[in-house]
C-alpha positions as CSV (number, residue, x, y, z in Angstrom):
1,X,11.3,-25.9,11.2
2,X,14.2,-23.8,10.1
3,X,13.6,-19.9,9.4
4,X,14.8,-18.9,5.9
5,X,15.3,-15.5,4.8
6,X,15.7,-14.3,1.5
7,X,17.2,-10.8,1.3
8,X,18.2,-8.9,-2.2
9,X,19.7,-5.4,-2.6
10,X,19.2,-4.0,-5.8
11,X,21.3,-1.1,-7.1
12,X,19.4,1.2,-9.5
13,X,20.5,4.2,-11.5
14,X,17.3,5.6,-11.8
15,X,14.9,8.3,-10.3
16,X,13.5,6.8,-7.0
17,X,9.8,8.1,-8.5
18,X,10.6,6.3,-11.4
19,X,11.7,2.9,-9.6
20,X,8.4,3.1,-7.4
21,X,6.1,2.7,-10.5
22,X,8.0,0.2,-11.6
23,X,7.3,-2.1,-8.4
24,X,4.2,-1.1,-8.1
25,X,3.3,-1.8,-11.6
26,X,3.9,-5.6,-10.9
27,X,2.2,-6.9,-14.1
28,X,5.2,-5.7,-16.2
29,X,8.2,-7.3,-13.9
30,X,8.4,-10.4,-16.4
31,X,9.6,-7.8,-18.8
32,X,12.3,-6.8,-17.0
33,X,12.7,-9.4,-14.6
34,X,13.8,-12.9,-16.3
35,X,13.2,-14.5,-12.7
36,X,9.7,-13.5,-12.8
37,X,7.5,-16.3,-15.1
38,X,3.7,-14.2,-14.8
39,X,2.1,-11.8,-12.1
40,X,-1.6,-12.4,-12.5
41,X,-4.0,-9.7,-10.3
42,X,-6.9,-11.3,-8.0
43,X,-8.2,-8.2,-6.6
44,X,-6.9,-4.6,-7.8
45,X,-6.9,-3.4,-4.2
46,X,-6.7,0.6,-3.5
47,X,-5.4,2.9,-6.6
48,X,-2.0,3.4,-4.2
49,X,-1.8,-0.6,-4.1
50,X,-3.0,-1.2,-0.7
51,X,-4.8,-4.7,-0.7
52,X,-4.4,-5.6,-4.0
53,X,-3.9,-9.2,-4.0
54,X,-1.7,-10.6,-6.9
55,X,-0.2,-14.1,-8.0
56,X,3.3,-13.9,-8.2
57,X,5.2,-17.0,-10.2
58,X,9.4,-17.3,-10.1
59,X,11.1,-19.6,-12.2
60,X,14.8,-20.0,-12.5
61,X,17.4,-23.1,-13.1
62,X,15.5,-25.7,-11.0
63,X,13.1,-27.9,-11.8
64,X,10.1,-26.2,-10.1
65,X,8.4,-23.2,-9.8
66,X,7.5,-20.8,-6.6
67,X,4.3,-19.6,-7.0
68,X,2.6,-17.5,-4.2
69,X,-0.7,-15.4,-3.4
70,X,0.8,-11.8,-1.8
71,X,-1.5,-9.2,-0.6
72,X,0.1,-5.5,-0.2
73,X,-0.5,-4.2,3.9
74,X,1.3,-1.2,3.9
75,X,2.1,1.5,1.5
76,X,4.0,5.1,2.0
77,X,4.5,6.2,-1.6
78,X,8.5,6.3,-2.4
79,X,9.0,5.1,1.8
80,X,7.9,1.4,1.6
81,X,5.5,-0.9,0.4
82,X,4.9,-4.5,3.1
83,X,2.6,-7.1,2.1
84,X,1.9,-11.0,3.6
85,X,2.7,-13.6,1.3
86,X,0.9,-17.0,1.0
87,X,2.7,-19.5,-1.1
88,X,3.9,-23.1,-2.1
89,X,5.7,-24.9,-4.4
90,X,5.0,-26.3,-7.7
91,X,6.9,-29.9,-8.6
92,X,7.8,-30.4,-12.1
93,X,7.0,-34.1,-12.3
94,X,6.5,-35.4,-15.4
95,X,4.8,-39.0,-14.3
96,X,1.6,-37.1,-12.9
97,X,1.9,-33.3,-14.0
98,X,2.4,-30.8,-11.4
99,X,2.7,-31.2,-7.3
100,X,1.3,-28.5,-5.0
101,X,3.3,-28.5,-1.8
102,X,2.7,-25.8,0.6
103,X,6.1,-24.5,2.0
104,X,4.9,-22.0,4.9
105,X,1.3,-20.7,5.9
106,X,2.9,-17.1,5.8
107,X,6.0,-15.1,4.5
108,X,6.0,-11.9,5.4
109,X,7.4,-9.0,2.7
110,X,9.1,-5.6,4.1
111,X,10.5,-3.8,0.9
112,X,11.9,0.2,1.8
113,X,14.1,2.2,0.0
């Protein structure tokens, strides 16, 4: 099985404090994030994040959705936050509704800034 890395940089003019809540606050990224379809929270975890699980759904110009379970591992306020992602994706097919296939057992998430 091929290895497939997605990596994003993301230039912000904004007070790194500021840009911290922001991601940890990941109910509100569909407001700011048109990528982003929902974030629903299965368990709230720590109040600095750490083992929250959430359910993260991406949409964009194809005809399916990535949806995956992602549970937060590490956090050092304004360092980094790391997390282990578990996730599949969800066919659009209009025949028989939707298609769960899973894609990896685990995806692993290292964000620092």
């Amino acid at each position: 099985m091929q290895d497939y890395s997605f990596i994003t940089i993301w230039k912000l003019n904004a007070p790194l404090e500021k840009v911290c809540n922001e991601i940890h606050n990941a109910e509100q990224w569909p407001k700011w994030w048109k990528g982003v379809e929902k974030v629903e929270t299965v368990e709230a975890g720590e109040p600095n994040g750490m083992n929250s699980v959430r359910v993260f759904t991406f949409k964009s110009a194809l005809p399916y959705k990535l949806s995956f379970h992602s549970r937060v591992t590490a956090v050092e306020y304004l360092q980094r936050i790391e997390g282990v992602a578990f996730f599949w994706v969800s066919w659009m097919d209009k025949a028989s509704g939707h298609l769960l296939l899973p894609v990896t057992p685990q995806l692993f998430v290292t964000t620092g800034w």
